[in-house]
C-alpha positions in Angstrom: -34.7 -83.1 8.1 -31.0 -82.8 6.9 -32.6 -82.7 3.3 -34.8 -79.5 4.2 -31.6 -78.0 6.4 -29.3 -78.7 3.1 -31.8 -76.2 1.1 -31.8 -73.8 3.6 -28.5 -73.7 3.6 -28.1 -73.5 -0.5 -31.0 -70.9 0.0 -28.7 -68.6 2.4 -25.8 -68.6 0.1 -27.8 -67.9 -2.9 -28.8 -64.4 -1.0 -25.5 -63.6 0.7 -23.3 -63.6 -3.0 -26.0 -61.5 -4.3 -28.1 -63.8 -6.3 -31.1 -62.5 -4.5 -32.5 -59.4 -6.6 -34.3 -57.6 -3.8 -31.8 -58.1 -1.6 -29.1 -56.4 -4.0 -31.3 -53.4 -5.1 -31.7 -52.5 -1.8 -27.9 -52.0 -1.1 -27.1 -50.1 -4.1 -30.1 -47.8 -3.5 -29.0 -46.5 -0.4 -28.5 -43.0 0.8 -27.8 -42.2 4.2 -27.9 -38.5 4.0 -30.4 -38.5 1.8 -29.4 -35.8 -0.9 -30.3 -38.3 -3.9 -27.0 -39.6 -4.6 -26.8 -43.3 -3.4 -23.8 -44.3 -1.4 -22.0 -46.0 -3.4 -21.4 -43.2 -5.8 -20.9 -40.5 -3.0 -17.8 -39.8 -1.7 -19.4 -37.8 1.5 -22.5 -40.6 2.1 -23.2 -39.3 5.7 -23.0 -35.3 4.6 -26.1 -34.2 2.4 -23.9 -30.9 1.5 -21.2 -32.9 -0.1 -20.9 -35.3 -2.9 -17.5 -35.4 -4.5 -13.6 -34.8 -3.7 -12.5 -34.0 -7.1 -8.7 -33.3 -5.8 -9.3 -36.4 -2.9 -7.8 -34.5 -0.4 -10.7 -35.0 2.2 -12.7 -31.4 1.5 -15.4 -31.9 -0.2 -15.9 -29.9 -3.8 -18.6 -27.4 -2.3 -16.6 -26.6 1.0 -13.1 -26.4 -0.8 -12.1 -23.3 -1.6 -9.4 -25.0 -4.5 -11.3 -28.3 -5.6 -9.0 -29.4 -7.8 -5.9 -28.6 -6.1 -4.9 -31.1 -3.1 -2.8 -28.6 -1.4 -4.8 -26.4 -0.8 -8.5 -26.5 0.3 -9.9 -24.7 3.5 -11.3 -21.1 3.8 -9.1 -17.9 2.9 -8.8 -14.5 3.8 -6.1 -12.1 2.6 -3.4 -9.7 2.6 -2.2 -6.2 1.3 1.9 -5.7 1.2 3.6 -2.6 1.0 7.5 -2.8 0.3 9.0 0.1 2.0 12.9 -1.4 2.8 15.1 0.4 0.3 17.8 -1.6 0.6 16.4 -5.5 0.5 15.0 -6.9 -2.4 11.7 -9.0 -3.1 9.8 -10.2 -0.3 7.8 -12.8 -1.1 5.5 -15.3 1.2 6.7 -18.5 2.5 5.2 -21.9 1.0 3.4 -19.6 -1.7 4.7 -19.7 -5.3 2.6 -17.4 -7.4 3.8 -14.8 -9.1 2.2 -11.9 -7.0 3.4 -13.1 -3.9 6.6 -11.0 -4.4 6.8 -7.8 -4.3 9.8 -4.8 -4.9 11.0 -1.7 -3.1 8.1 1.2 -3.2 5.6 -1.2 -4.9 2.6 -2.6 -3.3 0.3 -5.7 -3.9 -3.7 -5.4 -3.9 -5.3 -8.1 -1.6 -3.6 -11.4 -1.9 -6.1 -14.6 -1.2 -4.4 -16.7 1.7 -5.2 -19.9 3.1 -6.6 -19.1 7.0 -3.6 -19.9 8.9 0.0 -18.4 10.1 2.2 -17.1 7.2 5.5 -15.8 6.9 7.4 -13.3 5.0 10.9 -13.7 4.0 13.7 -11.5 1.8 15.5 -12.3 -1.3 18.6 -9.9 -1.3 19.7 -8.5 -4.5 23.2 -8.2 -4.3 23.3 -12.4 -3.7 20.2 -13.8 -4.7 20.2 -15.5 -0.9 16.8 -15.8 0.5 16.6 -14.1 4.3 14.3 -13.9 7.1 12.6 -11.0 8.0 14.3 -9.5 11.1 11.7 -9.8 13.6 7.9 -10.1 13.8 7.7 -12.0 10.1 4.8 -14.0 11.2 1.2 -12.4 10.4 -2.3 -14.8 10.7 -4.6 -14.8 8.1 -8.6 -15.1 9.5 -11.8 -15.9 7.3 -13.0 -13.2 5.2 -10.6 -10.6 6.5 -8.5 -8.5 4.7 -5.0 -7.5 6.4 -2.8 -4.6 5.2 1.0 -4.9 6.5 4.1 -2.7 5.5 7.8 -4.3 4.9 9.9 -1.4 7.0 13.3 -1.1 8.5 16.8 -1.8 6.3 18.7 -4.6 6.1 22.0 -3.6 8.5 19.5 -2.2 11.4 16.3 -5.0 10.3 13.8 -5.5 8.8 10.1 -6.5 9.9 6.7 -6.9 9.2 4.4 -4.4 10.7 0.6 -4.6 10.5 -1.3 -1.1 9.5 -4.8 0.0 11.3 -7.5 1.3 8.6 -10.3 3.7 9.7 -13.2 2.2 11.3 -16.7 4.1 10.5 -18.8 4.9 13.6 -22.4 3.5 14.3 -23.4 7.3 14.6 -22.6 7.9 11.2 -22.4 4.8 9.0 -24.4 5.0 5.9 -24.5 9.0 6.0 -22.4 9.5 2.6 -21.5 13.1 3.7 -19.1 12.3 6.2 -15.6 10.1 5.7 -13.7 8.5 7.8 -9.9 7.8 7.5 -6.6 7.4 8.7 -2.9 7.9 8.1 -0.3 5.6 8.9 3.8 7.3 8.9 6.3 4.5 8.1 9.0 6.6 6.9 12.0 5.9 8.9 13.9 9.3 8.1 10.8 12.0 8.9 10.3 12.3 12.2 6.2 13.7 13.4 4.0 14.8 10.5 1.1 17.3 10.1 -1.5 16.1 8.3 -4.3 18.6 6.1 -7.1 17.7 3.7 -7.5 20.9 2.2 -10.4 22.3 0.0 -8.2 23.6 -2.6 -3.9 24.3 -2.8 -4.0 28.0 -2.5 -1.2 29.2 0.3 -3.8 31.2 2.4 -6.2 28.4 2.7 -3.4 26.1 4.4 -1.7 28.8 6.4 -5.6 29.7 7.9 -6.0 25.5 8.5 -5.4 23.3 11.7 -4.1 20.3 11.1 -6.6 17.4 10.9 -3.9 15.0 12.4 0.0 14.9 13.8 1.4 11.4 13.6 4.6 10.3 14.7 7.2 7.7 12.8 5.9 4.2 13.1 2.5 5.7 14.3 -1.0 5.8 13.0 -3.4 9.0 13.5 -6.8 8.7 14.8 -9.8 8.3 12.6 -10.4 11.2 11.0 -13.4 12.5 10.1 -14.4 14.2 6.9 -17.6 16.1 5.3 -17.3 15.9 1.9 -15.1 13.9 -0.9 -12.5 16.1 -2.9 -9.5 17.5 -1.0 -5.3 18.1 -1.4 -4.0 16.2 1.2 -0.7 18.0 2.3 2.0 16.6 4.7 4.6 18.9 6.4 6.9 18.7 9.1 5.0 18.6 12.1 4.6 22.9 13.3 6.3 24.0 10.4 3.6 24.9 7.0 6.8 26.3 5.4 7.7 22.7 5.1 5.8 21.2 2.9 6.8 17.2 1.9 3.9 15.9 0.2 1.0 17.9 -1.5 -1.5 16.1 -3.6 -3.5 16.7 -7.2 -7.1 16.6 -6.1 -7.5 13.8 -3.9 -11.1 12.1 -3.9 -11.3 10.1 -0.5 -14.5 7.2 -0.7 -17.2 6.5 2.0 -15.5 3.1 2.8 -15.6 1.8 5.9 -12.4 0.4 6.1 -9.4 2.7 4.3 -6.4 4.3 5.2 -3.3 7.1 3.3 0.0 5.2 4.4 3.5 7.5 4.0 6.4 6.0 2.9 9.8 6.3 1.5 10.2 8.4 -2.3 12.3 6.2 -4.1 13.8 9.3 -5.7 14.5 10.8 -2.3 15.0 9.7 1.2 14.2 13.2 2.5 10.8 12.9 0.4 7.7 11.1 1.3 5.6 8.5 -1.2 1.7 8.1 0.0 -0.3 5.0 -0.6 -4.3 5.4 -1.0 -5.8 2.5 0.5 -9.6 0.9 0.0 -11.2 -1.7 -1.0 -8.3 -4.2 -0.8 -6.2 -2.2 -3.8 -3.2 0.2 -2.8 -3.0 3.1 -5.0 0.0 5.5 -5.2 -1.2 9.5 -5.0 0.3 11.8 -7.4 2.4 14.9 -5.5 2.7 18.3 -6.5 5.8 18.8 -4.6 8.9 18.9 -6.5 10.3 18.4 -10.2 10.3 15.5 -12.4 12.3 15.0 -14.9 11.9 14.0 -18.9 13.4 13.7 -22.2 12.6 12.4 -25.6 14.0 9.5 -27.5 13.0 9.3 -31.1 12.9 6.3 -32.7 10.1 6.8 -35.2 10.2 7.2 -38.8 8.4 8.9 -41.4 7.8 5.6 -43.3 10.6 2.7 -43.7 13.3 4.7 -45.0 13.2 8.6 -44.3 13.4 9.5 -40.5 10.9 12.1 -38.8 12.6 15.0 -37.0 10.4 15.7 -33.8 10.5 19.5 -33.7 7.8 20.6 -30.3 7.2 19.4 -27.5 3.9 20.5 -26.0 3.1 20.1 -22.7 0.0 21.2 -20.1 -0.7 20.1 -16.5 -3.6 19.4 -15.4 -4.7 18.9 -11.7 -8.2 17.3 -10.9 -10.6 16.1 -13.8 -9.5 18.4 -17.2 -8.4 21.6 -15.2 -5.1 23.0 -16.8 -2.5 24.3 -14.5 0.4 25.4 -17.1 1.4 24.9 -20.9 4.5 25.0 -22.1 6.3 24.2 -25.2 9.9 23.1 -26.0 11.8 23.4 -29.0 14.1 21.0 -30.5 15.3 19.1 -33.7 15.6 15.7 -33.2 16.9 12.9 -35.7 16.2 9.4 -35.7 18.0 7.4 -32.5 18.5 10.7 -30.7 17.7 11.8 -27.5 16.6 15.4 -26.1 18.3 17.1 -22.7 16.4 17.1 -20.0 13.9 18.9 -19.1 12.5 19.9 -15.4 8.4 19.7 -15.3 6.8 19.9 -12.1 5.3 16.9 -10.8 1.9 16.0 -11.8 -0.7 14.9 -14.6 0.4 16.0 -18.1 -1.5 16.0 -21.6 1.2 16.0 -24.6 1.4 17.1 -27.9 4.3 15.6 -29.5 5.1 18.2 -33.5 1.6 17.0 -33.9 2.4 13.3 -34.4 1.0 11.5 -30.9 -1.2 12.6 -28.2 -0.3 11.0 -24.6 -1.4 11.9 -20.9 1.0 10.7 -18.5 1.5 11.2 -14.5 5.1 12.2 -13.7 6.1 11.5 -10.1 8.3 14.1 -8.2 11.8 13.5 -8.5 11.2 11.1 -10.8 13.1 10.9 -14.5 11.7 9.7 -17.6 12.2 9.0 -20.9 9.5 9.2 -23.3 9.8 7.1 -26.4 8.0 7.8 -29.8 7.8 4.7 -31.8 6.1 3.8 -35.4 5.6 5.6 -39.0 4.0 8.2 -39.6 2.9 7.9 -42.9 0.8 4.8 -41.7 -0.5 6.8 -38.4 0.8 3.9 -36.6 2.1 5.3 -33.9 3.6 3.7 -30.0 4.7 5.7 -27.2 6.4 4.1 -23.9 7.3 6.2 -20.8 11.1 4.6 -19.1 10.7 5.7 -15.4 15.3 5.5 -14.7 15.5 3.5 -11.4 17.7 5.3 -9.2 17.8 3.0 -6.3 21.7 1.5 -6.9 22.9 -1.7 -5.6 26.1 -1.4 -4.0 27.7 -4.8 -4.8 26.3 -5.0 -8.5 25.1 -3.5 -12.0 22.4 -3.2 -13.4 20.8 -3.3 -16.7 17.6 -2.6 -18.2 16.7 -3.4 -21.7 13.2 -1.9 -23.1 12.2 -3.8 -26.9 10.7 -1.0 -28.8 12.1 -2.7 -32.2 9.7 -1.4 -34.7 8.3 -3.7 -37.8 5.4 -3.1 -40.3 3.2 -5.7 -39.0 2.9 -5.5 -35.0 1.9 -9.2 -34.7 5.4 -10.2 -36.3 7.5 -7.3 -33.4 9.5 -10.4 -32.7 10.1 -12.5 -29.3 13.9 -12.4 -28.4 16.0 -13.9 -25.9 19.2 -11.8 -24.3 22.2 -12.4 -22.8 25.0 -10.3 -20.9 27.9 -12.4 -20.9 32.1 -11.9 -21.3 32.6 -11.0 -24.9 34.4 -14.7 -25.9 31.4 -16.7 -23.8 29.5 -19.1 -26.2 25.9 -18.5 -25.4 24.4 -21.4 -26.9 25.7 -23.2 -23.8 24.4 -20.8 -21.8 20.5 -20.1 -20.3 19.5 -16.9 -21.5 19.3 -13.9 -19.0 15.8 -13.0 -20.5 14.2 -15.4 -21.7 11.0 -14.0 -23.8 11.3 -10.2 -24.2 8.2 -8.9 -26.4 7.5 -5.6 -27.8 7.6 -3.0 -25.6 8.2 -5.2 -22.8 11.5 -4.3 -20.2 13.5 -6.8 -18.5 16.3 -6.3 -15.8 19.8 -8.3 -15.4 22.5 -7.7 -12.6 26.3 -8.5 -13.0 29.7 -7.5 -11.3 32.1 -5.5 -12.2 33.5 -6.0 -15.6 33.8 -6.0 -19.7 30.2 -7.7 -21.1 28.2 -8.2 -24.5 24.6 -7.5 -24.6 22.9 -9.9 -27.2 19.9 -9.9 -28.5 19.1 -13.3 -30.0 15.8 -14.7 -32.6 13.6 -17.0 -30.4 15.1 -20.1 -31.9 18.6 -18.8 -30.4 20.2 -18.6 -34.0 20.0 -15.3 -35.6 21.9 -12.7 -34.0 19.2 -9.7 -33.8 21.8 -7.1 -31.9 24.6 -6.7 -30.2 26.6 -4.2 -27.3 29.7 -4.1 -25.6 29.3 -2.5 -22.0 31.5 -2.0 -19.6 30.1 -2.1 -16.2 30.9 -0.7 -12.6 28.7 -2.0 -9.3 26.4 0.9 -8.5 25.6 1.9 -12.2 22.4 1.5 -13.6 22.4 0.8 -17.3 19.5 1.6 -19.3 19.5 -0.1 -22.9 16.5 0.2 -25.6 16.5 -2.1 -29.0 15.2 -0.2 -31.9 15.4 0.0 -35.8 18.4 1.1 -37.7 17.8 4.3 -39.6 18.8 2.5 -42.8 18.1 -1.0 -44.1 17.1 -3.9 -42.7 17.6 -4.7 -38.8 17.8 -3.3 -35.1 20.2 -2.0 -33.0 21.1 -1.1 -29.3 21.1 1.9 -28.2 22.5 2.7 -24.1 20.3 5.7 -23.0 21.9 6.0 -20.1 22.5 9.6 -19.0 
């Protein structure tokens, strides 16, 4: 008997370390959930929808939203931000560090994809670079699948805070019936006080003095739905019981059967006593073009003939168009500009414009009332190789610094070889090669902003390996200015030079 238990015994062992092949198959051919990956080789064994964790941050690869990122994981929804504090700078969203999460005065994001949860917004002042809370309600919750659109109002010295905007809901009765719109407006400009709102067939005077207003909406309000037969229209704002007041008058304005949109009324940047509107649908935020008001433009001639004679631009042709390819006006100005000079000024009312530049470059360009501009004409024209670049002048000054702007537009023969420059604003004795440049990477026709205190500065414009000098500028500078630089060729020989367009 203890011979036959002894066997038994070696028997038992032989199985439990796996010397039995049955045995073992059986174990490594398991699969619980029974979506034909074995056990042993699934990271989800007991879930038949999952099968790997590529990030291993407990979220499958089929239910994570961001498989191969462990922060981030579960499902997202999204919002839409609207910067209309003039005097803060970026807002940006807590715990979020791409790019597009900030965003500046009178510029808007489309739809931002969130993580479902509770967010927050905070403000990174420009005149210290110190990162501050939104004054009151800065938290906003993100839901699955839904789309949020929110507006950054107030000022700093009174507050600032985060408030949510309604869009236009279509009704049972008439969804799917493409001749009738729905939307809404929201007012968030602090200075206007009620609005009357028009959609209007066309801009002739009679047709708006013979129209009721579709809408009056207070500050910080939103209208009712409004309801619409039909898809163009000028949408016209005026003080609420006064037409003689018109604020904000559209170009032909084509409004989209989309069940969830809204027209949002802001702060001009140019203006505080004019209004900016915001076209809102399908999770992008468009800015409408007004016909109230002047802009502003001049030229800046930096192109040449070929590499050594200048071209003199000599008329300046201009017609408005409103709608799809109906002119408006023409005009033409005369002038005699040189190489590295600018024109004067010239008034244009706001709108859509087609140019003809003495015959050298065609361009269409949207000019924004209020607005100045400065249109650059780059290139040779013997070659036909020709670059244009509109400089919109930021007047929005900060108090406690400078600033200034620096546009590359540094012609060479072969575009590929325009160059990639670093720049520094520094006191005139600093050694820079200790320094971290104040633009890092500025590339043909490409801008880039730096802010500094009162005082005597050089702007240099350095090779990308941080050892040939490409230009240079002394500036002095006062807080509140606004400096506007462009680098372009020199009229003779090799190189580039600085030029301060500042008016």
């Amino acid at each position: 008997m203890s011979r036959l238990w002894l066997i038994f015994l070696l028997v038992g062992s032989l199985y439990a370390c796996g010397g039995g092949d049955n045995a073992s198959g059986d174990v490594e051919k398991v699969d619980n959930d029974g979506d034909g990956v074995i056990n042993s080789q699934d990271a989800f064994p007991n879930d038949p929808k999952e099968q790997k964790d590529s990030d291993d941050d407990g979220v499958g690869d089929n239910a994570d939203k961001y498989p191969h990122d462990p922060l981030r994981s579960g499902a997202v929804g999204g919002a839409a931000f609207l910067h209309s504090a003039p005097d803060v700078g970026l807002i940006y969203l807590d715990g979020d560090k791409r790019p597009y999460g900030s965003v500046n005065f009178s510029s808007t994001t489309s739809a931002v994809e969130l993580d479902v949860g509770i967010w927050n917004v905070s403000m990174l002042l420009l005149d210290s670079g110190a990162t501050h809370e939104v004054i009151g309600n800065s938290n906003f919750v993100v839901n699955e699948n839904e789309i949020k659109l929110f507006a950054i109002t107030g000022n700093y010295s009174d507050g600032v805070s985060l408030q949510a905007l309604a869009l236009s809901d279509d009704t049972e009765e008439y969804e799917g019936d493409k001749s009738v719109v729905f939307i809404n407006v929201s007012h968030i400009h602090p200075q206007l006080g009620a609005l009357d709102i028009y959609f209007l067939a066309d801009n002739k005077p009679e047709t708006l003095a013979a129209s009721t207003a579709s809408a009056t909406v207070t500050t910080m309000g939103t209208s009712e739905d409004i309801r619409l037969t039909g898809s163009a229209y000028i949408f016209v704002v005026t003080e609420a019981g006064n037409k003689d007041s018109i604020l904000f008058r559209s170009r032909e304005l084509r409004i989209y059967d989309i069940e969830h949109q809204t027209i949002v009324l802001g702060e001009n940047p140019a203006s505080n006593e004019m209004i900016r509107a915001y076209y809102y649908l399908v999770e992008v935020l468009f800015i409408l073009s007004s016909d109230v008001g002047d802009s502003s433009i001049r030229l800046l001639n930096a192109v040449k003939y070929d590499a050594e004679q200048e071209q003199h631009l000599t008329e300046f042709n201009t017609s408005r168009y409103m709608g799809e390819g109906v002119p408006l006006s023409k005009e033409t100005f005369d002038m005699d500009l040189g190489f590295a000079q600018k024109s004067a000024y010239s008034q244009l009312v706001s709108g859509n414009y087609d140019f003809d530049i003495s015959g050298i470059t065609h361009s269409i360009n949207f000019f924004e009332s209020g607005s100045k501009n400065t249109l650059v004409i780059v290139g040779r024209v013997k070659d036909n190789d020709i670059y244009e670049m509109k400089l919109k002048f930021d007047q929005q000054k900060i108090a406690t610094e400078a600033r200034v702007s620096l546009t590359h537009l540094a012609y060479k023969a072969d575009y590929v070889d325009m160059g990639k420059y670093k720049v520094y604003i520094t006191a005139p004795s600093v050694d820079i090669s200790l320094r971290v440049a104040d633009i890092q990477a500025l590339i043909f026709k490409g801008s880039g902003t730096m802010t500094k205190k009162t005082g005597d500065y050089t702007v240099r414009v350095m090779s990308e390996d941080n050892l040939q000098l490409i230009a240079s500028l002394d500036l002095s500078l006062i807080n509140g200015q606004n400096r506007q630089l462009v680098l372009i060729e020199k009229l003779s020989g090799a190189g580039f030079q600085l030029i301060d367009i500042t008016e």
